[in-house]
mmJSON file of the N, C-alpha and C atoms, coordinates in Angstrom:
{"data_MODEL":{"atom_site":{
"group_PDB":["ATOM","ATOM","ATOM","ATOM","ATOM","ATOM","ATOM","ATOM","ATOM","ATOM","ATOM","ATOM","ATOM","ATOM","ATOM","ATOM","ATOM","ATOM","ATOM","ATOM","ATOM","ATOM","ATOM","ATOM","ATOM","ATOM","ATOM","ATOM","ATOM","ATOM","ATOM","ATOM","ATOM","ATOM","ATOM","ATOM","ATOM","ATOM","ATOM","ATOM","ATOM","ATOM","ATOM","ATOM","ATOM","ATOM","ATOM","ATOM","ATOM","ATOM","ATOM","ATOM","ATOM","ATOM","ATOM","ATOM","ATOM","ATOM","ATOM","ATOM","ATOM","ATOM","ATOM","ATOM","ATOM","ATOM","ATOM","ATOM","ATOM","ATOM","ATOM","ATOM","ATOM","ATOM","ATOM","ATOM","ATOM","ATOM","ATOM","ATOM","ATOM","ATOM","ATOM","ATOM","ATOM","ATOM","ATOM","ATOM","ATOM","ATOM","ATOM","ATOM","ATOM","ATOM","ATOM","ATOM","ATOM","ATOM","ATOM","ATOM","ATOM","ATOM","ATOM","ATOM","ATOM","ATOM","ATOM","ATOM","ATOM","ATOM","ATOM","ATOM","ATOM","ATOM","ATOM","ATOM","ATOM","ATOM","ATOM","ATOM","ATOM","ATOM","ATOM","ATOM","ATOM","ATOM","ATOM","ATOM","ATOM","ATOM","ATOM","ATOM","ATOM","ATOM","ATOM","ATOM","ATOM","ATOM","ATOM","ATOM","ATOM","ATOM","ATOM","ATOM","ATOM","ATOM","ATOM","ATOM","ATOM","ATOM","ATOM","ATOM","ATOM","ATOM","ATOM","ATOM","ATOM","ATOM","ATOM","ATOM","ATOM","ATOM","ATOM","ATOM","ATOM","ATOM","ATOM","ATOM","ATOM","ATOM","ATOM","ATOM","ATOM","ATOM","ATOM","ATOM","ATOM","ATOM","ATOM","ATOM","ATOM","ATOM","ATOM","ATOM","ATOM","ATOM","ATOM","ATOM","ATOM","ATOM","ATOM","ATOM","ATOM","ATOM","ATOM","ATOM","ATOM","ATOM","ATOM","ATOM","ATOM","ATOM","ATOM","ATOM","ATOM","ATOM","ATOM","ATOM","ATOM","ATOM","ATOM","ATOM","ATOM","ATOM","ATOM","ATOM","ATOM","ATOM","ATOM","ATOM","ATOM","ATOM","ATOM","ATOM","ATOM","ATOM","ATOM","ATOM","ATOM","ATOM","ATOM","ATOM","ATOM","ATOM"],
"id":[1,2,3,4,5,6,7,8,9,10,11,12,13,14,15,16,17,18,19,20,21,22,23,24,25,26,27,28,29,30,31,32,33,34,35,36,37,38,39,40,41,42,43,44,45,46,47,48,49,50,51,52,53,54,55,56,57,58,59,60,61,62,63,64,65,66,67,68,69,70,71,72,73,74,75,76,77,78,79,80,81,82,83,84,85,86,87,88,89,90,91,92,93,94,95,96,97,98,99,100,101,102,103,104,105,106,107,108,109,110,111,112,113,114,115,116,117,118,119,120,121,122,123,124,125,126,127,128,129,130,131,132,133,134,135,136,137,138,139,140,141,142,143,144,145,146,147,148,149,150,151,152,153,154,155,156,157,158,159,160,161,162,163,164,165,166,167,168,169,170,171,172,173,174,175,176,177,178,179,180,181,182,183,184,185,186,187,188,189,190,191,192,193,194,195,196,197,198,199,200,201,202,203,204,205,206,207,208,209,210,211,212,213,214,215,216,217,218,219,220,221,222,223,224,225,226,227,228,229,230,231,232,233,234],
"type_symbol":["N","C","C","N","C","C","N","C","C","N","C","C","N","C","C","N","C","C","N","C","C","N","C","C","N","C","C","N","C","C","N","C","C","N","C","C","N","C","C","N","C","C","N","C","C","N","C","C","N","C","C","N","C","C","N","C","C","N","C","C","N","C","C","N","C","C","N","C","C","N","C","C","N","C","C","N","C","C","N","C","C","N","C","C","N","C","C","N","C","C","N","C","C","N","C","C","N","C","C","N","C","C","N","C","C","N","C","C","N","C","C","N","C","C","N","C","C","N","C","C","N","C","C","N","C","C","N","C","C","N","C","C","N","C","C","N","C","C","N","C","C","N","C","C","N","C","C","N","C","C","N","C","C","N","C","C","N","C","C","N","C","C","N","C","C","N","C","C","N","C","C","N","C","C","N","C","C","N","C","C","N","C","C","N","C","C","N","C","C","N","C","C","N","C","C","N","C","C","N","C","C","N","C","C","N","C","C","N","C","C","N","C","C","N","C","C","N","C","C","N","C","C","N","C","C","N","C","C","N","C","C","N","C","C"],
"label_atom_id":["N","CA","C","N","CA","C","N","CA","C","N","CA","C","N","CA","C","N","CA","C","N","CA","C","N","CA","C","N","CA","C","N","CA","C","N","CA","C","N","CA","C","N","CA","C","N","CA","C","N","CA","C","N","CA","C","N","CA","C","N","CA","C","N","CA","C","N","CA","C","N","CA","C","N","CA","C","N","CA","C","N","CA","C","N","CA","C","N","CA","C","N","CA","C","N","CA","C","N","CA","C","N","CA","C","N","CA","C","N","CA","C","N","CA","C","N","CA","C","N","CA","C","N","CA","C","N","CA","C","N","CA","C","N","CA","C","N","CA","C","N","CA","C","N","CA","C","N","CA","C","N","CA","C","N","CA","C","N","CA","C","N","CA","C","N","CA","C","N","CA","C","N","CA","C","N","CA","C","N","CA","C","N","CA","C","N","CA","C","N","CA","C","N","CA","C","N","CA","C","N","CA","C","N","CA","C","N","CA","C","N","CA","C","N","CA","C","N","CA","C","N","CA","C","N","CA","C","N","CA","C","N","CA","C","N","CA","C","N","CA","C","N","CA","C","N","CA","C","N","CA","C","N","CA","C","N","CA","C","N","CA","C","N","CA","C","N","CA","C","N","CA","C"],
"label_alt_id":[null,null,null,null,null,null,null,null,null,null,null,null,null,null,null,null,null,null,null,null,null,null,null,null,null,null,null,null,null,null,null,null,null,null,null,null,null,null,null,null,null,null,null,null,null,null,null,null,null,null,null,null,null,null,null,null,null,null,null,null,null,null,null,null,null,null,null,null,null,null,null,null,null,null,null,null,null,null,null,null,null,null,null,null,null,null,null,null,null,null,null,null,null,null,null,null,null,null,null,null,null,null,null,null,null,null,null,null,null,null,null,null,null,null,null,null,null,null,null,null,null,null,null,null,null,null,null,null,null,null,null,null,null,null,null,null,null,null,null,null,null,null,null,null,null,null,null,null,null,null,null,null,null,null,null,null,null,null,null,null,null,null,null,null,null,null,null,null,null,null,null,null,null,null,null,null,null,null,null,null,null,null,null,null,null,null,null,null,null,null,null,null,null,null,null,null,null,null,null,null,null,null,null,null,null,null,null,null,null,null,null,null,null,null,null,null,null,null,null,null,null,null,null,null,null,null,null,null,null,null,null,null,null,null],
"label_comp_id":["UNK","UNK","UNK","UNK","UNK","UNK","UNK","UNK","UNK","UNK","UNK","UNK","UNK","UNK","UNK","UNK","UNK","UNK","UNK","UNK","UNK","UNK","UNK","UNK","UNK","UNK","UNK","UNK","UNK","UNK","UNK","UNK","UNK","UNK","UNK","UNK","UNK","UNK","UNK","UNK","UNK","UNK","UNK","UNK","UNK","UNK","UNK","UNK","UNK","UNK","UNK","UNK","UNK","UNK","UNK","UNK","UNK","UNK","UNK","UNK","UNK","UNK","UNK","UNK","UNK","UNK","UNK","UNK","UNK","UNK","UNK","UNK","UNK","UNK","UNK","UNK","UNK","UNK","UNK","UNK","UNK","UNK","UNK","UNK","UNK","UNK","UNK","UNK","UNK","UNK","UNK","UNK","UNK","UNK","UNK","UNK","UNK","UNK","UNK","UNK","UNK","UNK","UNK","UNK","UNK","UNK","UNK","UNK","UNK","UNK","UNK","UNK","UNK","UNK","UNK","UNK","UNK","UNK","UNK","UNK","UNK","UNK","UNK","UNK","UNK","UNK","UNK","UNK","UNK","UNK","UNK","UNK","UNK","UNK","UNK","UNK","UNK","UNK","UNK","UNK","UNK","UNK","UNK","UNK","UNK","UNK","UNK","UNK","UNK","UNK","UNK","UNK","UNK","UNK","UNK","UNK","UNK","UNK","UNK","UNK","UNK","UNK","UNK","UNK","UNK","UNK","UNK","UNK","UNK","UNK","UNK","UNK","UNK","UNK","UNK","UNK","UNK","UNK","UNK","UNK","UNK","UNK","UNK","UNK","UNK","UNK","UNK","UNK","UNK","UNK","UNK","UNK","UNK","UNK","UNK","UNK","UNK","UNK","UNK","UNK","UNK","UNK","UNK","UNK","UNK","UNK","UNK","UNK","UNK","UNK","UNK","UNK","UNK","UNK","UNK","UNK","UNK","UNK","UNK","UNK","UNK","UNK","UNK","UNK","UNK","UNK","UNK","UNK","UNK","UNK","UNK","UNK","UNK","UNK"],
"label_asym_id":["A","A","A","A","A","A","A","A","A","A","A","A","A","A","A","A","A","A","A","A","A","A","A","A","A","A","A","A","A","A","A","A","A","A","A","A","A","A","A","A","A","A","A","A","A","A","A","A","A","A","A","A","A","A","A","A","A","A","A","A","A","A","A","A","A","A","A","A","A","A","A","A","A","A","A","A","A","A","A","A","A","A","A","A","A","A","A","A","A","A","A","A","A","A","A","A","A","A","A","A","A","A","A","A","A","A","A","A","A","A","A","A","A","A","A","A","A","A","A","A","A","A","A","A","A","A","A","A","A","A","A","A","A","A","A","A","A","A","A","A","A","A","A","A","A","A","A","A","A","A","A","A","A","A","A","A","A","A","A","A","A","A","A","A","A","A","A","A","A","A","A","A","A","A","A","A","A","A","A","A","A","A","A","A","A","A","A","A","A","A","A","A","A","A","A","A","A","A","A","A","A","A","A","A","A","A","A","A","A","A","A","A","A","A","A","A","A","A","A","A","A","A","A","A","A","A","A","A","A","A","A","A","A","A"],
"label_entity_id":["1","1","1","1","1","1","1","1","1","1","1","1","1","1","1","1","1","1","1","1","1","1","1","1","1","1","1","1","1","1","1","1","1","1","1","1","1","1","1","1","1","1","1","1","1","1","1","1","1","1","1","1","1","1","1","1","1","1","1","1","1","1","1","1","1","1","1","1","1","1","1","1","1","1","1","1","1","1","1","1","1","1","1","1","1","1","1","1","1","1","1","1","1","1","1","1","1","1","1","1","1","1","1","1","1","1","1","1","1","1","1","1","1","1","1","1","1","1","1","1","1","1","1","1","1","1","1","1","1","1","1","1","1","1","1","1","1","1","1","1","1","1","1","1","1","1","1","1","1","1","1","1","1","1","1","1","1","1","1","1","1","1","1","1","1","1","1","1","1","1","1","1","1","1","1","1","1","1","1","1","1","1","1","1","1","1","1","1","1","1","1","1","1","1","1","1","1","1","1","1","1","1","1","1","1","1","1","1","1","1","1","1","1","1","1","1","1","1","1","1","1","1","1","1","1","1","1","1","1","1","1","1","1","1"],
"label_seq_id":[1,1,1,2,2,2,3,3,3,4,4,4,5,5,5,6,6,6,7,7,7,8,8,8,9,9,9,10,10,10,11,11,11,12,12,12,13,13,13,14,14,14,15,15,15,16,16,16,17,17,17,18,18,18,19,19,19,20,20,20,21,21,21,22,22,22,23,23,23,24,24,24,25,25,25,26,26,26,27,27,27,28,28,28,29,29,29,30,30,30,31,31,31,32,32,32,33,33,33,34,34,34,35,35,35,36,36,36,37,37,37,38,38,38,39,39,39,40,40,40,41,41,41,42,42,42,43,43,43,44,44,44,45,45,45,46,46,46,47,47,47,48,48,48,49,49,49,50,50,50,51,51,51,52,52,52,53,53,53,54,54,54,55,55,55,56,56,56,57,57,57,58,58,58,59,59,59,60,60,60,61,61,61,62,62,62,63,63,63,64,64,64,65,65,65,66,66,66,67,67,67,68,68,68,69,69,69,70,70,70,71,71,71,72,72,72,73,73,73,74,74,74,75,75,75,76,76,76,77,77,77,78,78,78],
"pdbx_PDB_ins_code":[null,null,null,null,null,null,null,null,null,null,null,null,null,null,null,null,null,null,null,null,null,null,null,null,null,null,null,null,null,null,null,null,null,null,null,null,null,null,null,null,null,null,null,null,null,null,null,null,null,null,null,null,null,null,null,null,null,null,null,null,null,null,null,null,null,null,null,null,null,null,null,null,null,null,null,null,null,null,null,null,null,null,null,null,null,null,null,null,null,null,null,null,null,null,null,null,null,null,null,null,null,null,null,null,null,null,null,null,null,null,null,null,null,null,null,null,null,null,null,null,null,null,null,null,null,null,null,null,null,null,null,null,null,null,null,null,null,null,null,null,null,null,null,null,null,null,null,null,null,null,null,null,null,null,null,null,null,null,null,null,null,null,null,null,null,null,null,null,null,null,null,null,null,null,null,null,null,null,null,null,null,null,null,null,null,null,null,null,null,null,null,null,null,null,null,null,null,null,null,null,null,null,null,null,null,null,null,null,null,null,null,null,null,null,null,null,null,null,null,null,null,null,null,null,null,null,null,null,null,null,null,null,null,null],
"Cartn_x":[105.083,105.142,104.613,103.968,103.225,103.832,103.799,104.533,103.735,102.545,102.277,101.757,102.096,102.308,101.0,101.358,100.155,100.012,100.953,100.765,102.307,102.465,103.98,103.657,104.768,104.684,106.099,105.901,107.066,107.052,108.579,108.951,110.046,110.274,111.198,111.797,112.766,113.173,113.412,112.702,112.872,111.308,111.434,110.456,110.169,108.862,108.746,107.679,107.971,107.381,106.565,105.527,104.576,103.954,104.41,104.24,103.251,102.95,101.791,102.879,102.904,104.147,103.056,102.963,102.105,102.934,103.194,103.538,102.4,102.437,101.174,102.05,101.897,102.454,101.201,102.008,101.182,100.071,100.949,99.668,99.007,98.564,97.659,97.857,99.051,99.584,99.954,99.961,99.781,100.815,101.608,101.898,101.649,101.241,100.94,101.803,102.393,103.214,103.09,103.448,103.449,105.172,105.492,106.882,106.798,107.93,108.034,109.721,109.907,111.66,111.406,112.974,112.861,114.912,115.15,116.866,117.362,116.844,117.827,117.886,116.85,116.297,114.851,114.824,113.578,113.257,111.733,111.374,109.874,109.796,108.705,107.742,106.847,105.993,104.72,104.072,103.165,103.339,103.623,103.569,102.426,101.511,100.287,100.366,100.383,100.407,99.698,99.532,98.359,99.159,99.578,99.788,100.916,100.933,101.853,103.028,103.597,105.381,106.358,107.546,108.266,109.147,109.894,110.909,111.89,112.235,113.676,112.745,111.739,111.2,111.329,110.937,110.578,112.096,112.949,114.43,114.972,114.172,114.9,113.787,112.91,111.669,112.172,113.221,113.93,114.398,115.19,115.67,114.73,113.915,112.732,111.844,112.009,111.743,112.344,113.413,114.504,114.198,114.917,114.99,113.492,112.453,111.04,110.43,111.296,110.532,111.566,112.849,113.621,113.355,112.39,112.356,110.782,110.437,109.287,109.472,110.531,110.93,111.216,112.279,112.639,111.685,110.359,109.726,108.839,108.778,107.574,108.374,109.963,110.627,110.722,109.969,110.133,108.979],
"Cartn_y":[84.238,85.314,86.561,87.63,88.391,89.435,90.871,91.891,93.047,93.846,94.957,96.437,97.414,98.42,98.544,99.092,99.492,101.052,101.543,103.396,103.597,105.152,106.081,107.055,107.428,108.95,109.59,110.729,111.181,112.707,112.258,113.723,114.455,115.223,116.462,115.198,114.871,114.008,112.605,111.926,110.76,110.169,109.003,108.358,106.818,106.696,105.332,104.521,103.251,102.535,101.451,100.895,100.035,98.962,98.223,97.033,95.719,94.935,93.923,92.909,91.542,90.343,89.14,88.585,87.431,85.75,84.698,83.568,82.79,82.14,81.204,79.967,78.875,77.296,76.482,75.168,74.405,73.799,73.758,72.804,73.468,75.132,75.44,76.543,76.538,77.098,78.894,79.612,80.828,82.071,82.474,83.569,85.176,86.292,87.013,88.149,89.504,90.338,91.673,92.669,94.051,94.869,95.118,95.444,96.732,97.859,98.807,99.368,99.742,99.866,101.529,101.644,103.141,103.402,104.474,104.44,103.396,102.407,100.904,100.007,100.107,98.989,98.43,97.326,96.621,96.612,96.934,96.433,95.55,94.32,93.462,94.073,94.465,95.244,94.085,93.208,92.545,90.921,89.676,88.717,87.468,86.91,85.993,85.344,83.703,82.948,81.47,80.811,79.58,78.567,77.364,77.38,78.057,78.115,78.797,78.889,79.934,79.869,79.222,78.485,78.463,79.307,79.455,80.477,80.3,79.116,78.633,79.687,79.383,79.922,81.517,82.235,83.734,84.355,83.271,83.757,83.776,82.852,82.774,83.783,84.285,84.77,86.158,87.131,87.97,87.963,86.387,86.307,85.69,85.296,85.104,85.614,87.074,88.049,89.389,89.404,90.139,91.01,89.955,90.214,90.651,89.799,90.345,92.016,92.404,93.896,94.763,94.492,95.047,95.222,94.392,94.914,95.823,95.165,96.143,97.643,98.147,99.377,99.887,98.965,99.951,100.01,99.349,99.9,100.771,101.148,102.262,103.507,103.272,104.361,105.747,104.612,105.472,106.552],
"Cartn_z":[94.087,95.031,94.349,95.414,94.344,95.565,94.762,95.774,95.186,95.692,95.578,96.11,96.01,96.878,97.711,98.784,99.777,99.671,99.849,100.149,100.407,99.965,99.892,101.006,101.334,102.34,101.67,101.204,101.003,101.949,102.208,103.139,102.494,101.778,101.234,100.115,99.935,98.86,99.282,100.366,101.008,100.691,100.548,100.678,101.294,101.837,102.849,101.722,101.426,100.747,101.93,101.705,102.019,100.908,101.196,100.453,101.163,100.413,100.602,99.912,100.317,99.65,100.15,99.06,99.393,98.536,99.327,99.077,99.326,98.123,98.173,97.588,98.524,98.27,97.876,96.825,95.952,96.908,98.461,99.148,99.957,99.784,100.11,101.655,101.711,102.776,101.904,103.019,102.626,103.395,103.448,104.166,103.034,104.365,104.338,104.942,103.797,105.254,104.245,105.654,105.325,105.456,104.478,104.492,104.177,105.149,104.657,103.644,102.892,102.594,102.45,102.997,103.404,103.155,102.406,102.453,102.406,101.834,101.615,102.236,103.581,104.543,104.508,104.716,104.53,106.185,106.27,107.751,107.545,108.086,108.043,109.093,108.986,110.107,110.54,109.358,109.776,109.253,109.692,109.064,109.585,108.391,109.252,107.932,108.749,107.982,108.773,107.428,107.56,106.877,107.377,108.916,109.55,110.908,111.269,111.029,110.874,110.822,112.129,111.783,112.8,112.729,114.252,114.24,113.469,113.057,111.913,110.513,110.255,109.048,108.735,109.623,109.811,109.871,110.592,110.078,109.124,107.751,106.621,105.869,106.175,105.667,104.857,105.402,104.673,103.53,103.241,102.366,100.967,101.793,100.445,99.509,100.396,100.011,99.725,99.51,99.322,98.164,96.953,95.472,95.219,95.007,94.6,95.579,96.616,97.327,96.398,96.196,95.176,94.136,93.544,92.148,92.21,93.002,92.949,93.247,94.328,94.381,93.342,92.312,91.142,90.363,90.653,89.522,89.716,90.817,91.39,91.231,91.11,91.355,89.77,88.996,87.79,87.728],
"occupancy":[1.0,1.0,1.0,1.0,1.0,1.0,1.0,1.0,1.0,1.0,1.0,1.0,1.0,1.0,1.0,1.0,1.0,1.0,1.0,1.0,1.0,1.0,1.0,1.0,1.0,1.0,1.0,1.0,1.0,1.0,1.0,1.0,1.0,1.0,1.0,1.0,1.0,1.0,1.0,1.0,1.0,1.0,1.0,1.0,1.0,1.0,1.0,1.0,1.0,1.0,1.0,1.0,1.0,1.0,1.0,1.0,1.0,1.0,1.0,1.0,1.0,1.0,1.0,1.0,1.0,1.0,1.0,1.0,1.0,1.0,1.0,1.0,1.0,1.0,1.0,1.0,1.0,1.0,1.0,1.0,1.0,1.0,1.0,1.0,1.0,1.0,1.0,1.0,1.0,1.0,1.0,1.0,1.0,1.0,1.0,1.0,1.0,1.0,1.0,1.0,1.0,1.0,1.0,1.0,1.0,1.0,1.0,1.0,1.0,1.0,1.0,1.0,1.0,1.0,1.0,1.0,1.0,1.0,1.0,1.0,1.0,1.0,1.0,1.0,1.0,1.0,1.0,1.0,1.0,1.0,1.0,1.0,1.0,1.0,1.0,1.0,1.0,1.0,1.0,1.0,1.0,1.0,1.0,1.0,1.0,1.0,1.0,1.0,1.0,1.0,1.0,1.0,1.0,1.0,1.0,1.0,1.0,1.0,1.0,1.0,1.0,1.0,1.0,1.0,1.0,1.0,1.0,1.0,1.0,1.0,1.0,1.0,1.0,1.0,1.0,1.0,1.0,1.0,1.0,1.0,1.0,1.0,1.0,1.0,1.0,1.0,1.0,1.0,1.0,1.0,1.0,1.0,1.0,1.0,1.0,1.0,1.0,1.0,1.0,1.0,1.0,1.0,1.0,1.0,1.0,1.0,1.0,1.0,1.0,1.0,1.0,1.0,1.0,1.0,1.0,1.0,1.0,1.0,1.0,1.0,1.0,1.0,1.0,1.0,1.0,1.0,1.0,1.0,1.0,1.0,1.0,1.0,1.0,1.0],
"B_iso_or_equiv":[0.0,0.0,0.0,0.0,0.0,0.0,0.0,0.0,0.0,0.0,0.0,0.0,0.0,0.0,0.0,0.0,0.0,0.0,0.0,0.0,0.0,0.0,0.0,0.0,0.0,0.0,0.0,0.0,0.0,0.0,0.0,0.0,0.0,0.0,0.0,0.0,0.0,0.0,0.0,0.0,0.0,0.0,0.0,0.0,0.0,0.0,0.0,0.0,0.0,0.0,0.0,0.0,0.0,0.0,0.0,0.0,0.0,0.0,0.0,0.0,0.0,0.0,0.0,0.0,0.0,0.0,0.0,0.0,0.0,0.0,0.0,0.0,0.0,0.0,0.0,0.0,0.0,0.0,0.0,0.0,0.0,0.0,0.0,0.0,0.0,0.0,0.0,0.0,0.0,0.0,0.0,0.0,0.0,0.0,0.0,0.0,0.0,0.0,0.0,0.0,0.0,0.0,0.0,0.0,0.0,0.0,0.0,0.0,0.0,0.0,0.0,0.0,0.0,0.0,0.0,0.0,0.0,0.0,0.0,0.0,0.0,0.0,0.0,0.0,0.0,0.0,0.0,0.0,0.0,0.0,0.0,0.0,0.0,0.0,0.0,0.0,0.0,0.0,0.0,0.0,0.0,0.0,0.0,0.0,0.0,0.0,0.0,0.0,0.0,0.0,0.0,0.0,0.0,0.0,0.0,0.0,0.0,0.0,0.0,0.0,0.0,0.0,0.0,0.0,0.0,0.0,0.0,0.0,0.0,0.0,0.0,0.0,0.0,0.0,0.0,0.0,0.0,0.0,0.0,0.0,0.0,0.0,0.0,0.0,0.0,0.0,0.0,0.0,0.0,0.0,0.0,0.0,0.0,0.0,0.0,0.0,0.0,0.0,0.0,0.0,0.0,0.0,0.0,0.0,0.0,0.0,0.0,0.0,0.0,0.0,0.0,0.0,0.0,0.0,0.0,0.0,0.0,0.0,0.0,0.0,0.0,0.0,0.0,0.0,0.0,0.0,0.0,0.0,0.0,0.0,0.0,0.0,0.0,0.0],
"pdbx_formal_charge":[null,null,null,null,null,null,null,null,null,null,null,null,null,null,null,null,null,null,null,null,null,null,null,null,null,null,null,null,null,null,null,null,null,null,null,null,null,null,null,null,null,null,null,null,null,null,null,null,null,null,null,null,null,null,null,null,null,null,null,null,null,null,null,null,null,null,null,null,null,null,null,null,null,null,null,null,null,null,null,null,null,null,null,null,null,null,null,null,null,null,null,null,null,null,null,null,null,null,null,null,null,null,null,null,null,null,null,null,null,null,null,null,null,null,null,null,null,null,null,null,null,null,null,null,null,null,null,null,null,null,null,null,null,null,null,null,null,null,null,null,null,null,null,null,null,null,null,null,null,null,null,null,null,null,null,null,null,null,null,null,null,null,null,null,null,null,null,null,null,null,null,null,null,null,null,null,null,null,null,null,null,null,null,null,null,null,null,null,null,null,null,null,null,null,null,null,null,null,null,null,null,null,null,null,null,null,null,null,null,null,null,null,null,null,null,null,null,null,null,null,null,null,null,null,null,null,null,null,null,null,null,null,null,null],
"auth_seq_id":[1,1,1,2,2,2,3,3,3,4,4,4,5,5,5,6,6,6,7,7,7,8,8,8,9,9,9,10,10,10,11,11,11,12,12,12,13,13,13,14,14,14,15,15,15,16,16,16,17,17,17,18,18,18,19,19,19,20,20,20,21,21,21,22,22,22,23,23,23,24,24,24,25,25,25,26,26,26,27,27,27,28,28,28,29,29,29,30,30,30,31,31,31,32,32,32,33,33,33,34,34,34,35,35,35,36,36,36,37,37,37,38,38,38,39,39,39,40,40,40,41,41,41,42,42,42,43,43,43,44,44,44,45,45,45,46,46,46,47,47,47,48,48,48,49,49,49,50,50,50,51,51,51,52,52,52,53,53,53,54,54,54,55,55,55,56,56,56,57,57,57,58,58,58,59,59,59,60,60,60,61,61,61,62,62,62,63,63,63,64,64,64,65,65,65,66,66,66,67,67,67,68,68,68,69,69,69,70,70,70,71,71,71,72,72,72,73,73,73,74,74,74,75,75,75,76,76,76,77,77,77,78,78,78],
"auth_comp_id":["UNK","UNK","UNK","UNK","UNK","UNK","UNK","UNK","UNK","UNK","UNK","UNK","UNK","UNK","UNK","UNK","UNK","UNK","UNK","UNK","UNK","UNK","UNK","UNK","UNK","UNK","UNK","UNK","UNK","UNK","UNK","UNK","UNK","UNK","UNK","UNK","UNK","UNK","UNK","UNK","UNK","UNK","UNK","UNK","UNK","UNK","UNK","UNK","UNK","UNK","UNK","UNK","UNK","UNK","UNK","UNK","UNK","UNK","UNK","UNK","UNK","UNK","UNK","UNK","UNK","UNK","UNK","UNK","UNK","UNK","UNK","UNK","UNK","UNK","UNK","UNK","UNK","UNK","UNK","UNK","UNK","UNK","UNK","UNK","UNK","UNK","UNK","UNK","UNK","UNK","UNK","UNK","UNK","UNK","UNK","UNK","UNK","UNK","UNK","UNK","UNK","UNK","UNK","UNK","UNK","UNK","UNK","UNK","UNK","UNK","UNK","UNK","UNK","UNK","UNK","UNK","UNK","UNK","UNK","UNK","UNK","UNK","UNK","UNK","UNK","UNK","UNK","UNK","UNK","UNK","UNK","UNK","UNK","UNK","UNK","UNK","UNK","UNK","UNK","UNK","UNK","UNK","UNK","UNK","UNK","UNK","UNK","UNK","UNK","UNK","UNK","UNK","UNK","UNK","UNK","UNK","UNK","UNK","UNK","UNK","UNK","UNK","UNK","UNK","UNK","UNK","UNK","UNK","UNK","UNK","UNK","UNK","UNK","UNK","UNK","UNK","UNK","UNK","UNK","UNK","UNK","UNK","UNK","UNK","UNK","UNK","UNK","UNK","UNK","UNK","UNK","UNK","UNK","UNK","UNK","UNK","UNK","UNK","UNK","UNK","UNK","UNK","UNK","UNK","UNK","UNK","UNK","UNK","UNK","UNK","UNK","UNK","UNK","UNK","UNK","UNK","UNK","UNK","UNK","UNK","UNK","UNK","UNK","UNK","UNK","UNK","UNK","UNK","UNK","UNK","UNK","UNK","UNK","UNK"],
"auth_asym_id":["A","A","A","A","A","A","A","A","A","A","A","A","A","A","A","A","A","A","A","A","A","A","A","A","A","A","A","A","A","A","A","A","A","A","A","A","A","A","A","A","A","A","A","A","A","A","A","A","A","A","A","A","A","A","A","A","A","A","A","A","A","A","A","A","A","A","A","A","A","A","A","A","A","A","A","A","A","A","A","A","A","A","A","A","A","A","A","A","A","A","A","A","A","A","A","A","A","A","A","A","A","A","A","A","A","A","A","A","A","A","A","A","A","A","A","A","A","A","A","A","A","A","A","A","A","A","A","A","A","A","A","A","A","A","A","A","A","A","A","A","A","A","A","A","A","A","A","A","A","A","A","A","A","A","A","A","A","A","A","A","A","A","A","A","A","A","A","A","A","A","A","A","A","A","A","A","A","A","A","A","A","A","A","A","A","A","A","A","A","A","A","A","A","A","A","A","A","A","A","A","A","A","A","A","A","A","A","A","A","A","A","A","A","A","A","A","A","A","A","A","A","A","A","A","A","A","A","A","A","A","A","A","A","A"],
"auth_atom_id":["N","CA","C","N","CA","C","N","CA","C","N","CA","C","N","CA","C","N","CA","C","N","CA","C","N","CA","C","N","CA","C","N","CA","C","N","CA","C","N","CA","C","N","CA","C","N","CA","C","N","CA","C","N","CA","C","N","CA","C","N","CA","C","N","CA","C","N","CA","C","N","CA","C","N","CA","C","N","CA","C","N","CA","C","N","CA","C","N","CA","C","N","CA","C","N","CA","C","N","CA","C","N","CA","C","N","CA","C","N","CA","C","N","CA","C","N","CA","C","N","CA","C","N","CA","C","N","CA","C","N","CA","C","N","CA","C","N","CA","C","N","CA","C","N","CA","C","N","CA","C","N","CA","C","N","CA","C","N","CA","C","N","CA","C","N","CA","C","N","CA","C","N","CA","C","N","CA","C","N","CA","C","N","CA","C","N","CA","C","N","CA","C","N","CA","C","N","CA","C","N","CA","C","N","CA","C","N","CA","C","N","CA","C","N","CA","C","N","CA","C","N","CA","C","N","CA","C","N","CA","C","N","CA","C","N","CA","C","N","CA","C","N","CA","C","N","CA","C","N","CA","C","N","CA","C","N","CA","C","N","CA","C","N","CA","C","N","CA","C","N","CA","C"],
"pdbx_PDB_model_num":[1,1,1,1,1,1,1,1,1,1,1,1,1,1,1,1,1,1,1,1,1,1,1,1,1,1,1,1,1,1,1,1,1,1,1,1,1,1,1,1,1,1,1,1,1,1,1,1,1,1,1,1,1,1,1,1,1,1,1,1,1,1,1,1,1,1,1,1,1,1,1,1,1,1,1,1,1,1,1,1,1,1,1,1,1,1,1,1,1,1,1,1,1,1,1,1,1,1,1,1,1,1,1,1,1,1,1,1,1,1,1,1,1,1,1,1,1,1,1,1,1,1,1,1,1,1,1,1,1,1,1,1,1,1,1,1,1,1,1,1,1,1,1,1,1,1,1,1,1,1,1,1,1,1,1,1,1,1,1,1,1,1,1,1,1,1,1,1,1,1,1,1,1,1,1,1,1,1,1,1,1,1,1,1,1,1,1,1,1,1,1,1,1,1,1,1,1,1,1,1,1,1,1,1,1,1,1,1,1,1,1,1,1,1,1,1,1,1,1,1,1,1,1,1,1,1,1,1,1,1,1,1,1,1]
}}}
């Protein structure tokens, strides 16, 4: 899994992160998404993937990506 920033907006001492998260599987299958985290919430804004996702999937899709948008925050945060 690879997680790296897209673009910041900062407003007075708040800031909106944009992120790029890419899963790439051994057999060639791919998802693709645009996450924003903002005050301690994650929001998935864009997800495309080959082959398609099912809805059971995209529900667990948060949690697969949890820990790796987390660490990437703390490290942009320095």
């Amino acid at each position: 899994m690879s997680v790296w920033p897209a673009w910041e907006v900062r407003e007075g001492d708040r800031a909106t992160r944009w992120l790029h998260v890419r899963l790439a599987f051994g057999d060639g299958a791919r998802i693709d998404a645009l996450a924003t985290v903002s005050e301690g919430w994650v929001c998935v804004e864009d997800v495309r993937a080959q082959p398609a996702l099912a809805l059971e999937d995209l529900a667990v899709f948060a949690d697969w990506i949890e820990g790796p948008l987390a660490r990437a925050c703390e490290a942009g945060a320095g």
